[in-house]
Structures are given as structure tokens and as C-alpha cells.
Legacy VTK file of the C-alpha trace (Angstrom):
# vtk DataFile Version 3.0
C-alpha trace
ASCII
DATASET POLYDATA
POINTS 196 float
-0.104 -4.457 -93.281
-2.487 -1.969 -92.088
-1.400 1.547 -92.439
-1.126 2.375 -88.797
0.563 -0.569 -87.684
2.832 1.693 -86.462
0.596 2.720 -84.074
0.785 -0.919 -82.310
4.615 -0.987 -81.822
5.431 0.342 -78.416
8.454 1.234 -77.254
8.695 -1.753 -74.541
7.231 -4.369 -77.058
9.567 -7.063 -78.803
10.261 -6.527 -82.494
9.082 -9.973 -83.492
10.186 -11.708 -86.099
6.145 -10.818 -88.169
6.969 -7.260 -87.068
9.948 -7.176 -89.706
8.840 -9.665 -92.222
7.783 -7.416 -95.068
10.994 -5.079 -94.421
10.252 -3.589 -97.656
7.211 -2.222 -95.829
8.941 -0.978 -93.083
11.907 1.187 -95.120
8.891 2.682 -97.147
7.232 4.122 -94.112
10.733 5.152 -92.319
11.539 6.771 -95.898
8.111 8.807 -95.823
9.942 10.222 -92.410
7.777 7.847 -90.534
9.926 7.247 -86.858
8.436 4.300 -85.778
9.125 2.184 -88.516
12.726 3.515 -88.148
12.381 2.296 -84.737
11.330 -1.325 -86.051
14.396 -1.392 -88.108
16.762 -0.115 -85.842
15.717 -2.693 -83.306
15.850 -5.313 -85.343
19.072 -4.420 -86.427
21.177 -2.994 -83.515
22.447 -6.275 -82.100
24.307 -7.021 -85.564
25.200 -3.533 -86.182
27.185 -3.225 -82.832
28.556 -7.034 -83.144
30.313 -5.864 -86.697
31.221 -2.203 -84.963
32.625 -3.833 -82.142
34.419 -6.752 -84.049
36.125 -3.747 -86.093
37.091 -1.104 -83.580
37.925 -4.011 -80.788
36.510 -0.915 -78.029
32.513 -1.097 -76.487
32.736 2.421 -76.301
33.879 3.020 -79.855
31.871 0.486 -80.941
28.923 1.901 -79.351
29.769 4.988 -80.836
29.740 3.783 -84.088
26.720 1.817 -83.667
25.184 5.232 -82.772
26.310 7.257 -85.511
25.579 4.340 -88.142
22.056 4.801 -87.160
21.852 8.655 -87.574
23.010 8.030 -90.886
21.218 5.490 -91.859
18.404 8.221 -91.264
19.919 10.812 -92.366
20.395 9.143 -96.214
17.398 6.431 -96.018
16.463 8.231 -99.226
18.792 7.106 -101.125
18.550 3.172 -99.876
16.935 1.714 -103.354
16.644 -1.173 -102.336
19.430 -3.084 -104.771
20.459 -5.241 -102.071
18.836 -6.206 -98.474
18.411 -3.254 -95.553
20.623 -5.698 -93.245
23.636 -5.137 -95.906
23.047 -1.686 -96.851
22.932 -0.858 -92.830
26.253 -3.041 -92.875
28.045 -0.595 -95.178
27.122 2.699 -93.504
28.544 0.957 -89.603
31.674 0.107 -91.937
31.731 3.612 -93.419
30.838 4.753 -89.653
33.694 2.805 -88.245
36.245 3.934 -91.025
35.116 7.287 -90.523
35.509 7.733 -86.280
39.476 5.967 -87.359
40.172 8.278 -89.778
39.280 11.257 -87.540
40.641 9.811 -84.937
44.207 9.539 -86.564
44.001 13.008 -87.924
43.239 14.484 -84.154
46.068 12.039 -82.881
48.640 13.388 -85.781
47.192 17.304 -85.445
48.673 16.896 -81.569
51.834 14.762 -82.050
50.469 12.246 -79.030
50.403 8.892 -78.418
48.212 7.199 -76.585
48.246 3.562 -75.794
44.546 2.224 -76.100
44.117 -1.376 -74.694
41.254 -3.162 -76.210
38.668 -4.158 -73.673
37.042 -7.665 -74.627
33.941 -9.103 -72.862
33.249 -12.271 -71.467
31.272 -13.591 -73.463
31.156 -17.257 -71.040
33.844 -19.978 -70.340
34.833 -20.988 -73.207
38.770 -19.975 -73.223
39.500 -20.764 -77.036
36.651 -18.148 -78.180
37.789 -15.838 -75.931
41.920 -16.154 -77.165
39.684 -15.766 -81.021
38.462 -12.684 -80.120
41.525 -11.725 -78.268
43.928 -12.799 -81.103
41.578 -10.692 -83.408
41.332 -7.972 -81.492
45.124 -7.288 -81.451
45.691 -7.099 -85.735
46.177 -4.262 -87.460
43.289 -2.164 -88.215
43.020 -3.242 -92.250
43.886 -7.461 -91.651
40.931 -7.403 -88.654
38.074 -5.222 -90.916
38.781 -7.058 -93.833
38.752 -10.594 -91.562
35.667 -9.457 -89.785
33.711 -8.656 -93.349
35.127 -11.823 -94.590
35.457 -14.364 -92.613
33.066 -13.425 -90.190
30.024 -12.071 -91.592
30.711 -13.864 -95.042
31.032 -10.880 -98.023
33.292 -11.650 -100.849
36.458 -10.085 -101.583
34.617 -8.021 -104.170
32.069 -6.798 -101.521
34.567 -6.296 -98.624
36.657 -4.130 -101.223
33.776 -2.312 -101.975
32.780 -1.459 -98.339
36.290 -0.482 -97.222
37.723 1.171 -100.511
40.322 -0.864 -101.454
40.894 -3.596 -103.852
39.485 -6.873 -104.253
43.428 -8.526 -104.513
44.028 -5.977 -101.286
41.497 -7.886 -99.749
42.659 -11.256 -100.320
45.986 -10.031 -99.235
44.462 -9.064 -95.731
43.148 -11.931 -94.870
45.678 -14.073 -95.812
47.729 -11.580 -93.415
45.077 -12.200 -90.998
44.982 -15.392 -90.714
48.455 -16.065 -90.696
48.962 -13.465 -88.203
46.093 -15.592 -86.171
47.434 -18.256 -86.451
50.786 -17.399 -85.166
48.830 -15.778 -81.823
47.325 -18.649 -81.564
50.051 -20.949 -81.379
51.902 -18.559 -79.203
48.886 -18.570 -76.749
48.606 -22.488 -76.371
52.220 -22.700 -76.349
52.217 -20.236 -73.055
49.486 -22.362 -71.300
LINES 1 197
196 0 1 2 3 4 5 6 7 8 9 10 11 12 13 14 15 16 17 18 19 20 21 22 23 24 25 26 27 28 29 30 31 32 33 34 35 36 37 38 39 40 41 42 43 44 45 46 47 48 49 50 51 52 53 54 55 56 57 58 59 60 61 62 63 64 65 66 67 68 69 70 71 72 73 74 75 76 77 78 79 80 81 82 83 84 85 86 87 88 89 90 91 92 93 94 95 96 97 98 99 100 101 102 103 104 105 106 107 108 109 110 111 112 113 114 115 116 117 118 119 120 121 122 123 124 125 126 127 128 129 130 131 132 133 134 135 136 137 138 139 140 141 142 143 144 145 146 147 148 149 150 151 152 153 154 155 156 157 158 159 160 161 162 163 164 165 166 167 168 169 170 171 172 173 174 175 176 177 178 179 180 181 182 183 184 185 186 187 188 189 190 191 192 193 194 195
């Protein structure tokens, strides 16, 4: 790529799939301090990045939130992505370590007052079909550590090993959670078809 590519990607244009091709190229110029190529990557990586946020917090705002501060950190520590694994998964871990973060704080502010607040998860739409929608409805409603290790696991695929990794717990933890998940699914499940 020409050094001034750069120069070429507007703020309207597409990023294209040729646009993000050599990634590696990309996170060098971003890690020179280069804000256009940070731009590249951070369009070409929102969409997932607020898919997992939102999966984990089961809130748009939260989730967009998240997304938000994932991306000022992935910024603000680009330095120190070596490039061991993909950008995709390293971006993955900061949005988890973004998410966990917001929850922590958000339970110490909640305990520092002595309140509680009920918080109803808002779900989109996302069309007609009703089973998806009792999914992501079913999933939305487990506890906080079953639905982040389901959503790493079963949904975007890392191992128990990886998932651990991400949220700081165990790999057997892991396995645990998800079998709690999807038992706990299950049961919702069954409870929703039953109702209709």
C-alpha cells in the first residue's frame, strides 16, 4: 500500500473489504499515532464490537457505552497490541474488559448508595422471527457470569481456556457457566413455548 493511502479514506466512504486486507498495515500506521488508519479499524470493527457489548450488558445504551470506551482504549494501549493473535480478538478482549469494567463500577456506585434499581433489559427487533427473539430474550435475562461466558462461548466461539482468560476466571469456571447457561436456557425456553 502506498504510504498515503490514508489520504483516500474519507469519512463518508465504505471501509471495503481491500481497505482492511493487509490489517497488519493498518495497526502499524494507527500505532505510529496515525488517526485515519484508526478510523479504518474502528469501522471495520464497530458492528462486532457493539454486537458482543450488547450481547453482554443486554442494554443499547450500555452497550453503546462500552462500545465507546472499548475504542478509546483500544487507542489509548495500541502500543502494546503485538500482534500474537488477530486485531478482531485483541479488540474483543478490551470490549470484554470494557464491559466488565462499566459492571464493576457500576456495582460499587450501586453498593456506595445502598439503592436498588430495577433495570429492564431493552431488546430490539431484530425482524419476525419469534424464536430468535425468545433466544435473545431468554439470554438476556441470566445472570451476568452464565450470559458473558455463553456469549464468548457459544456465540462468538472462544474456548473455555480463552473465555477464562478474557473474563478472569477459570477454565473449569467456565465450563461450569455454560452448562448453567444452557440449562438455565433451556428451562426459559420451555417455559416460553409452554405459555404460548
Amino acid at each position: 500500500m502506498a504510504a498515503g493511502e490514508t489520504d483516500r479514506v474519507s469519512e463518508d466512504a465504505p471501509v471495503t473489504e481491500e481497505l482492511v486486507k493487509d490489517e497488519g498495515y493498518w495497526v502499524e500506521r494507527a500505532q505510529d499515532g496515525d488517526v485515519a488508519a484508526f478510523e479504518v479499524l474502528y469501522r471495520a470493527n464497530i458492528d462486532r464490537v457493539y454486537a458482543l457489548c450488547l450481547r453482554m450488558t443486554a442494554n443499547v445504551a450500555e452497550a453503546e457505552d462500552c462500545s465507546q470506551d472499548a475504542f478509546i482504549q483500544a487507542w489509548q494501549q495500541l502500543s502494546k497490541f503485538r500482534g500474537d493473535s488477530a486485531f478482531a480478538t485483541w479488540l474483543h478482549r478490551v470490549a470484554v474488559n470494557s464491559v466488565l469494567g462499566r459492571m464493576r463500577k457500576a456495582r460499587r456506585e450501586r453498593d456506595r448508595v445502598e439503592a436498588v434499581f430495577d433495570i429492564s433489559p431493552f431488546t430490539e427487533s431484530i425482524g419476525d422471527d419469534a424464536e430468535f427473539q425468545d433466544l435473545e430474550k431468554a439470554m438476556d435475562s441470566l445472570p451476568d457470569g452464565a450470559r458473558h461466558v455463553f456469549v464468548l462461548n457459544a456465540v462468538y466461539g472462544y474456548s473455555h481456556d480463552e473465555t477464562g482468560a478474557m473474563l478472569g476466571i477459570a477454565a473449569g469456571t467456565s465450563k461450569a457457566q455454560l452448562h448453567r447457561a444452557r440449562r438455565l436456557l433451556a428451562e426459559q425456553l420451555q417455559t416460553q413455548s409452554g405459555a404460548a
